[in-house]
C-alpha positions as CSV (number, residue, x, y, z in Angstrom):
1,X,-20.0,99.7,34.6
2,X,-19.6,96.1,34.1
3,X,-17.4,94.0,32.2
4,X,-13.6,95.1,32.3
5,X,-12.6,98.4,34.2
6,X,-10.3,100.0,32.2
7,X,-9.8,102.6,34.8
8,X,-8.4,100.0,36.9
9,X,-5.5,100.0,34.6
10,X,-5.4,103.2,33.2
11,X,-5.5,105.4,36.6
12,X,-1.9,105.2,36.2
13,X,-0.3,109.2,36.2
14,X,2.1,109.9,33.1
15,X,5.4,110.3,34.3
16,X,5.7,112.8,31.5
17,X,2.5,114.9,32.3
18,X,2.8,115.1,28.2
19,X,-0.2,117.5,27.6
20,X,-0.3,119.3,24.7
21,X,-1.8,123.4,24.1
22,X,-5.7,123.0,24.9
23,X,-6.1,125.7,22.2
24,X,-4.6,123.1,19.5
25,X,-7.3,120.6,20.2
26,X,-10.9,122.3,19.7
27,X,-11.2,122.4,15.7
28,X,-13.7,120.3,14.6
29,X,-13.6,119.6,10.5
30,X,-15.8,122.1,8.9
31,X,-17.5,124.0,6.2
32,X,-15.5,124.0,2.9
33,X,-16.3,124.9,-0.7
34,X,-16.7,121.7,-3.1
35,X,-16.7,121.3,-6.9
36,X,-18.2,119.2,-9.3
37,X,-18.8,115.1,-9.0
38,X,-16.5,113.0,-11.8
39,X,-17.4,109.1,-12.6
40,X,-15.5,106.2,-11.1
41,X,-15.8,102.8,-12.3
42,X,-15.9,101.0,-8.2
43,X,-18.4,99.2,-6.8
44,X,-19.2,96.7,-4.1
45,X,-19.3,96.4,-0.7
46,X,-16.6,94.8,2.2
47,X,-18.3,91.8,3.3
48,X,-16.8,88.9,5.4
49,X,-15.4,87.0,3.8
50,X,-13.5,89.6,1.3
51,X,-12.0,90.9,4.4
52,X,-10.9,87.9,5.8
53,X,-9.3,87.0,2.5
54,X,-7.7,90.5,2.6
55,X,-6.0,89.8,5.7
56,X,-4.4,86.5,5.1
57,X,-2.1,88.4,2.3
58,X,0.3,89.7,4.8
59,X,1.3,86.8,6.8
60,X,4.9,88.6,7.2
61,X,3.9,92.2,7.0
62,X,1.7,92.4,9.4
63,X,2.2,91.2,12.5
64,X,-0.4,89.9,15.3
65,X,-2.8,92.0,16.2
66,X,-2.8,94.3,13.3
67,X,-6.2,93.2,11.6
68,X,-9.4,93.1,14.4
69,X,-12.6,91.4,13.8
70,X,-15.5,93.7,14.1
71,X,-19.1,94.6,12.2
72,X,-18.5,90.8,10.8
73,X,-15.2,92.0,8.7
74,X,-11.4,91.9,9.4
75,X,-10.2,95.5,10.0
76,X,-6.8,96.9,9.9
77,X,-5.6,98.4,13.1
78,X,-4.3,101.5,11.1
79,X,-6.8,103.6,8.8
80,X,-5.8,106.1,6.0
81,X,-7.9,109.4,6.4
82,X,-8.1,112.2,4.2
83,X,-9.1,114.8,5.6
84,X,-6.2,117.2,5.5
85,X,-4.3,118.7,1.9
86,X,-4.4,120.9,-0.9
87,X,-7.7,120.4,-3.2
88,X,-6.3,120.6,-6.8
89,X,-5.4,118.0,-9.3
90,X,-1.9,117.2,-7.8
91,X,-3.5,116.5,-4.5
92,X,-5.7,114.4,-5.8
93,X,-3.4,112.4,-7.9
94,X,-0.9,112.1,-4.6
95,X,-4.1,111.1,-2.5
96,X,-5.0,108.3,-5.6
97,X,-1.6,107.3,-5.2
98,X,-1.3,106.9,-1.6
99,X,-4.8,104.9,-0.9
100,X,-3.5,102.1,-3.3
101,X,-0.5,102.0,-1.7
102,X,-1.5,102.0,1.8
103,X,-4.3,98.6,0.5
104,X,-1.5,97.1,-1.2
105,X,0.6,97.4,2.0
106,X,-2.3,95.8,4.8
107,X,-4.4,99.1,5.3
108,X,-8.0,98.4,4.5
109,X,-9.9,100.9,6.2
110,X,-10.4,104.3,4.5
111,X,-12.0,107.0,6.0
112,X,-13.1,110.4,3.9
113,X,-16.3,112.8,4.1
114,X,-18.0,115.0,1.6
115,X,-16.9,118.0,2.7
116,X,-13.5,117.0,3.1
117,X,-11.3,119.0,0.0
118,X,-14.1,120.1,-1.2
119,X,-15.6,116.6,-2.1
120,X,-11.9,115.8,-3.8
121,X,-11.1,113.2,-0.9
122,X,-14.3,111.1,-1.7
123,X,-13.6,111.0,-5.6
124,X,-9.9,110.4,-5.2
125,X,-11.0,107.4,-2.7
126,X,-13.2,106.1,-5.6
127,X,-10.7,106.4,-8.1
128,X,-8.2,104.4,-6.0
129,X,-10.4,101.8,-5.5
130,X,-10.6,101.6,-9.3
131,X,-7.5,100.7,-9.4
132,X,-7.0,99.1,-6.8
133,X,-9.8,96.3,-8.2
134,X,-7.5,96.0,-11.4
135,X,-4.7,95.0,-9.5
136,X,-6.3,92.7,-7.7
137,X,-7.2,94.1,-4.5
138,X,-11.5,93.8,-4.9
139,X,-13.4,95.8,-3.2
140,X,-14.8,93.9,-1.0
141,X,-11.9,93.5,1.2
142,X,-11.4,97.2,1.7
143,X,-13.9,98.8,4.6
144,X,-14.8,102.3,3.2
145,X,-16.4,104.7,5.3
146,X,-17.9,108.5,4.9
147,X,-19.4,111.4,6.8
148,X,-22.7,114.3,6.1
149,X,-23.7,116.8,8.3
150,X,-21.7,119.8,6.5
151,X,-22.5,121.3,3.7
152,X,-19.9,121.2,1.2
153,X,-20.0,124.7,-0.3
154,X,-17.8,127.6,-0.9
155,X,-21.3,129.4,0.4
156,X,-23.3,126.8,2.4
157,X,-25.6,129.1,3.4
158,X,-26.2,130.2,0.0
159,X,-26.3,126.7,-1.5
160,X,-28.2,125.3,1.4
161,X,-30.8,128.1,0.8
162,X,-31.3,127.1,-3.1
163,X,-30.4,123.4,-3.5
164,X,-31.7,122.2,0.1
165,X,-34.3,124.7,1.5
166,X,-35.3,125.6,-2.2
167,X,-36.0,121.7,-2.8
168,X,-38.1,120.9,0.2
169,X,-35.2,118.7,1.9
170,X,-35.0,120.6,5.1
171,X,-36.1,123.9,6.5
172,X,-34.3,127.1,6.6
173,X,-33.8,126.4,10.8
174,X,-32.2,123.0,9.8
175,X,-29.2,124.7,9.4
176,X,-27.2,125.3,12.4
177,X,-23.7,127.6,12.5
178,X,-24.0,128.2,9.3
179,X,-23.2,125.3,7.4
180,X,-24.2,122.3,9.6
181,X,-27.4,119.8,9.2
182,X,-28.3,117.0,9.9
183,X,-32.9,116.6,8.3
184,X,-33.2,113.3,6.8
185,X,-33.6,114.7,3.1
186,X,-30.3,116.6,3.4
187,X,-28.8,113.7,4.9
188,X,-30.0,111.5,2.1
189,X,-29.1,113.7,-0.4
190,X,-25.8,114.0,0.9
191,X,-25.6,110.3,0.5
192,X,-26.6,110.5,-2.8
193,X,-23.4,112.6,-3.6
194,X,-20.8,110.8,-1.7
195,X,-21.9,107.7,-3.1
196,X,-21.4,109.1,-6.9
197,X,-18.4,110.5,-5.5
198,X,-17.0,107.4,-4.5
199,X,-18.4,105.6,-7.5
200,X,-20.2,103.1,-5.4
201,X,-23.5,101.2,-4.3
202,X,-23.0,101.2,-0.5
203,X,-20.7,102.7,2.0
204,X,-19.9,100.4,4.5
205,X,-19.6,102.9,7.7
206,X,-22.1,106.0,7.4
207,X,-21.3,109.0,9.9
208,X,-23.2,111.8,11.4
209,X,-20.7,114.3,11.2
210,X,-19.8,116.0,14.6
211,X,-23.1,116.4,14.9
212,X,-22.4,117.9,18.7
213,X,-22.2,120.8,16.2
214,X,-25.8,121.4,16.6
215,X,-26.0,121.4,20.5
216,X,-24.2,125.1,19.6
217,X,-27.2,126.7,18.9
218,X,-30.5,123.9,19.6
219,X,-31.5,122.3,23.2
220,X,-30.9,118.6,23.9
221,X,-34.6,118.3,23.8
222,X,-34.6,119.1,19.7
223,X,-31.0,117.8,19.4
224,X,-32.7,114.2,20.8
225,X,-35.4,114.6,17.5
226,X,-33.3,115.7,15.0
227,X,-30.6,112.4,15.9
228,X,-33.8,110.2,16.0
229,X,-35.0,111.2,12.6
230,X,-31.4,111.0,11.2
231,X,-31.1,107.7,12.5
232,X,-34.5,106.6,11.3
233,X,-33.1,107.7,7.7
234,X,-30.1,105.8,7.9
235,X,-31.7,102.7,8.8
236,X,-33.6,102.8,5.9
237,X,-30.5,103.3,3.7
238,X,-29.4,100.3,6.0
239,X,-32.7,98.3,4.7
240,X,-31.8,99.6,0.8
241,X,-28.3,98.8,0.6
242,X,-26.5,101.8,0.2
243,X,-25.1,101.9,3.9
244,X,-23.6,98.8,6.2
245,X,-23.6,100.5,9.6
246,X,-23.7,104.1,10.7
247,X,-22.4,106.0,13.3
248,X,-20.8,109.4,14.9
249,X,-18.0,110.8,14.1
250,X,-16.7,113.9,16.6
251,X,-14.5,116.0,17.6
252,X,-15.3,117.2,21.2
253,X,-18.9,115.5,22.2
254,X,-17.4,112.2,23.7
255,X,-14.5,113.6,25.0
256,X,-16.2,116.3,27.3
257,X,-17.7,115.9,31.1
258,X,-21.5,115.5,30.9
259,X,-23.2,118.5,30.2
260,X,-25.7,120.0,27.6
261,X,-22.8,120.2,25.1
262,X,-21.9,117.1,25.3
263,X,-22.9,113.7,23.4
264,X,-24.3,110.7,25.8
265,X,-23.6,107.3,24.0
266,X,-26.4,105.7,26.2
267,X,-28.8,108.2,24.9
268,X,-27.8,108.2,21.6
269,X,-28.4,104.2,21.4
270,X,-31.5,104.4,22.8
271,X,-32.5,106.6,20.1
272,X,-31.4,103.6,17.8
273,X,-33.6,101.2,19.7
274,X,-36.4,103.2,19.7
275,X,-35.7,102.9,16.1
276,X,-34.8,100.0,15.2
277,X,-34.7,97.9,18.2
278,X,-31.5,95.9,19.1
279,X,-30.8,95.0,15.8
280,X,-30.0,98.4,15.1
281,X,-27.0,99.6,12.8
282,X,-25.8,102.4,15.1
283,X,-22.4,100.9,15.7
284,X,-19.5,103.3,15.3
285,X,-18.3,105.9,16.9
286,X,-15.3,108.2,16.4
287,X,-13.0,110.5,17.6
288,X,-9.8,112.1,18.2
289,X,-7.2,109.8,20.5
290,X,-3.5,110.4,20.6
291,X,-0.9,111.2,23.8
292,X,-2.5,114.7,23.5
293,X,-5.6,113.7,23.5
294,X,-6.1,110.4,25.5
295,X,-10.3,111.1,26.8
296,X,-11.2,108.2,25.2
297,X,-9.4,105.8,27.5
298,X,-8.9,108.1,30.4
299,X,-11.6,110.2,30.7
300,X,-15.1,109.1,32.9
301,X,-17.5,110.7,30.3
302,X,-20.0,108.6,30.1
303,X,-22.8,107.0,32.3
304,X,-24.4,103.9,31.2
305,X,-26.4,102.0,33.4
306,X,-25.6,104.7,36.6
307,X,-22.1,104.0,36.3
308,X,-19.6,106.3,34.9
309,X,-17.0,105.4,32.3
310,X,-14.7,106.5,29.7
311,X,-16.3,106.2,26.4
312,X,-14.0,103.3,24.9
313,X,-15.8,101.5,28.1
314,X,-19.4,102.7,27.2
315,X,-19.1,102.0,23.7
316,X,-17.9,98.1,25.0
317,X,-20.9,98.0,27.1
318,X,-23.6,99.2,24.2
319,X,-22.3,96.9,21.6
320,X,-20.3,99.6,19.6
321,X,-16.7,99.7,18.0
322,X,-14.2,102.7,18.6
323,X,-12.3,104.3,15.5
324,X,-10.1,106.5,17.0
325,X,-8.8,109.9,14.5
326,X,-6.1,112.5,14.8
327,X,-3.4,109.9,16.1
328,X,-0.7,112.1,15.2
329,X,-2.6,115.5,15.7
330,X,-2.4,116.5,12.3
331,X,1.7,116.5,12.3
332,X,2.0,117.6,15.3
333,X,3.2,114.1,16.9
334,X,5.0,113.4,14.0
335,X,7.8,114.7,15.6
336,X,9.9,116.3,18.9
337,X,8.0,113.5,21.1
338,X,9.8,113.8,24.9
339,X,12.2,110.8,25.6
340,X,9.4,108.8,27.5
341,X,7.4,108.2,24.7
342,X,9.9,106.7,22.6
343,X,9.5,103.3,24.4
344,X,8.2,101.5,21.6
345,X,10.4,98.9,20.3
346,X,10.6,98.3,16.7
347,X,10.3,101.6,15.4
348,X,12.2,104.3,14.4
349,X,10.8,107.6,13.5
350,X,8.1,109.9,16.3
351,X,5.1,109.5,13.5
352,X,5.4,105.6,14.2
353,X,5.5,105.8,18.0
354,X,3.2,108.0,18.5
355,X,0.6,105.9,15.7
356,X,1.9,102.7,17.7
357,X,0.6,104.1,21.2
358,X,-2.9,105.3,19.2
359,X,-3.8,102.2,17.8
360,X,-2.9,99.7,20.9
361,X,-5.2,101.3,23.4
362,X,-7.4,98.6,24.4
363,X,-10.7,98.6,23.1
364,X,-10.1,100.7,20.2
365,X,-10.4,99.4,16.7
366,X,-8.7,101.0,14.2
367,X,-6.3,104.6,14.4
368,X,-7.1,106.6,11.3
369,X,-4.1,108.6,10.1
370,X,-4.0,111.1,7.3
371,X,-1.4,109.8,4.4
372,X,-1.5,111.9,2.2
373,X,1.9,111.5,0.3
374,X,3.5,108.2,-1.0
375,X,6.3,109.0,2.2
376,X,3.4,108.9,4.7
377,X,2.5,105.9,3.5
378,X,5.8,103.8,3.8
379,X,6.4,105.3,6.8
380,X,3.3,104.0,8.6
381,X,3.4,100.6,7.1
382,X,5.9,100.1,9.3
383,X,4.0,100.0,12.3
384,X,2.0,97.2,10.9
385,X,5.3,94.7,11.3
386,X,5.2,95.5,14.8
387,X,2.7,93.7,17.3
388,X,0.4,95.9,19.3
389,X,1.9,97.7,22.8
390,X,0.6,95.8,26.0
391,X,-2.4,97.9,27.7
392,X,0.4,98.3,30.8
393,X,2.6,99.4,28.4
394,X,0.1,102.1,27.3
395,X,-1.2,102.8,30.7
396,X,2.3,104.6,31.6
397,X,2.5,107.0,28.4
398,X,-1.2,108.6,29.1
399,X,-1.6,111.8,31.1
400,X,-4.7,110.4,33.4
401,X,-7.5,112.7,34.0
């Protein structure tokens, strides 16, 4: 693959051989029940400027390297996800608390989905920003970003048959495992609701969500139709205004050998040219990285051009940007890291070292963590004081594969 060879750097063996339990690392976020939309008052869109702005307030907070220019804005090297907690009113309120924060310390990239706490995440997300816009944080320096693809239902299969099916905005054989779609009028209709959700006019990242999902139960043949016609729909949310760029967000399809299960990043952007040429808005992808979980930088996945490549390489090569999730495995990381993965000056706690190695692997954008408590919060600011680790300096924690 041309351009930079990661694997040049990264064929490097851990000293450590730090692999965590396969059987922790194959549960994609799913089906849950959701409850009724409530108003919030945000609106806007991150643009460049806004961004820009947004990073020159933490001259001594942040330290080089923290914020990253890419899709035209300034984005934080560390992302607040919210994907994981209890969905009541106290969650919420902890989560409201938490995203403003996380802004007010240097983190402006949040991350959410409509089936994440039963659609909770997205309006707690919107009510933060609300706030956030009073205190003087607009919203056009924050980079919000969403996923559809599940149905958010305590029955999807009932709901998708009455509100979906019932309503002409898919068929019945849309729906794959149960409670996973990904027709253009679902899609669009699950637009609609994160959007009212999050009280806004546009979303500035759109995601299919783990849409390797479908590759379960449909052949790549019909996989390859369904993705096109998603992506068609998206660009003309792109062409409305109510969606920046969109993109993938996944579990295992990246991080897998080639295979019918997996997801080819070259064949997915050709789908988006065949759409929309190359000024297409297919530009993100994301998935799990962490010391547990390293495929992204170590793993030859991918083929572009003939050549094989990890996917952090592909996605330099096709012109998209790398959001990496799961940086701490959902807590797992958080603590009992082995001695040699403590090398990371500056910090003091296992949460920050092992968010420090996430979001200074080269080529990756931004490390999405779930903060879900004021604590979490404080506790990753931190890392933002501290500049990036050196690729070397990353190359010798990583099991290879």
């Amino acid at each position: 693959m041309p351009g930079w060879n990661i694997h040049a750097t990264f064929a490097i063996s851990s000293p450590l051989g730090y692999v965590l339990s396969r059987a922790l690392l194959d549960t994609p976020q799913g089906c849950v029940g959701s409850s009724g939309p409530e108003e919030s008052t945000a609106s806007g869109r991150a643009t460049a400027a806004g961004t820009a702005t947004y990073a020159r307030r933490f001259p001594e907070s942040a330290a080089r390297g923290h914020f990253r220019e890419a899709l035209g804005l300034h984005l934080s090297s560390v992302g607040l996800g919210t994907y994981l907690g209890r969905a009541d009113a106290a969650g919420d309120q902890a989560y409201r608390e938490a995203i403003a924060a996380a802004v007010a310390g240097g983190i402006n990239v949040l991350d959410t989905a409509v089936n994440y706490r039963e659609e909770r995440s997205e309006r707690a997300v919107g009510a933060a920003l609300a706030d956030l816009a009073a205190a003087g944080f607009p919203r056009e320096g924050v980079v919000v970003a969403t996923k559809g693809g599940y149905v958010p239902a305590r029955d999807p299969e009932k709901y998708f048959e009455k509100q979906i099916v019932g309503r002409g905005l898919a068929r019945a054989e849309d729906l794959v495992a149960g409670c996973h779609c990904m027709a253009p009028g679902y899609l669009r209709q699950q637009l609609d609701r994160s959007l009212e959700n999050l009280g806004l006019g546009s979303v500035d990242i759109y995601y299919l969500h783990n849409p390797e999902q479908q590759l379960d139960e449909v052949e790549p043949a019909i996989f390859g139709v369904r993705i096109r016609a998603a992506f068609e729909m998206l660009e003309e949310e792109v062409g409305r205004g109510r969606v920046g760029h969109y993109g993938t967000a996944t579990w295992n399809g990246y991080r897998i050998p080639p295979g019918p299960r997996a997801l080819s990043l070259e064949a997915l952007v050709a789908r988006a040219r065949e759409v929309a040429g190359e000024s297409h808005h297919f530009r993100v992808v994301q998935l799990p990285f962490n010391v547990g979980m390293p495929e992204a930088l170590v793993a030859r996945t991918q083929v572009v051009a003939g050549a094989t490549g990890s996917l952090l390489e592909a996605a330099a090569e096709l012109g998209a940007i790398v959001i990496g999730s799961a940086p701490l495995l959902q807590g797992r990381l958080a603590r009992g890291l082995p001695a040699g993965l403590a090398v990371t000056p500056g910090l003091a706690t296992d949460a920050q070292r092992a968010l420090q190695i996430a979001r200074s692997a080269p080529g990756l954008t931004t490390a999405l963590v779930g903060m879900a408590r004021l604590s979490h919060v404080r506790e990753n600011l931190a890392v933002l004081a501290v500049p990036p680790l050196a690729p070397a300096a990353v190359a010798g924690l990583l099991p290879s594969r």
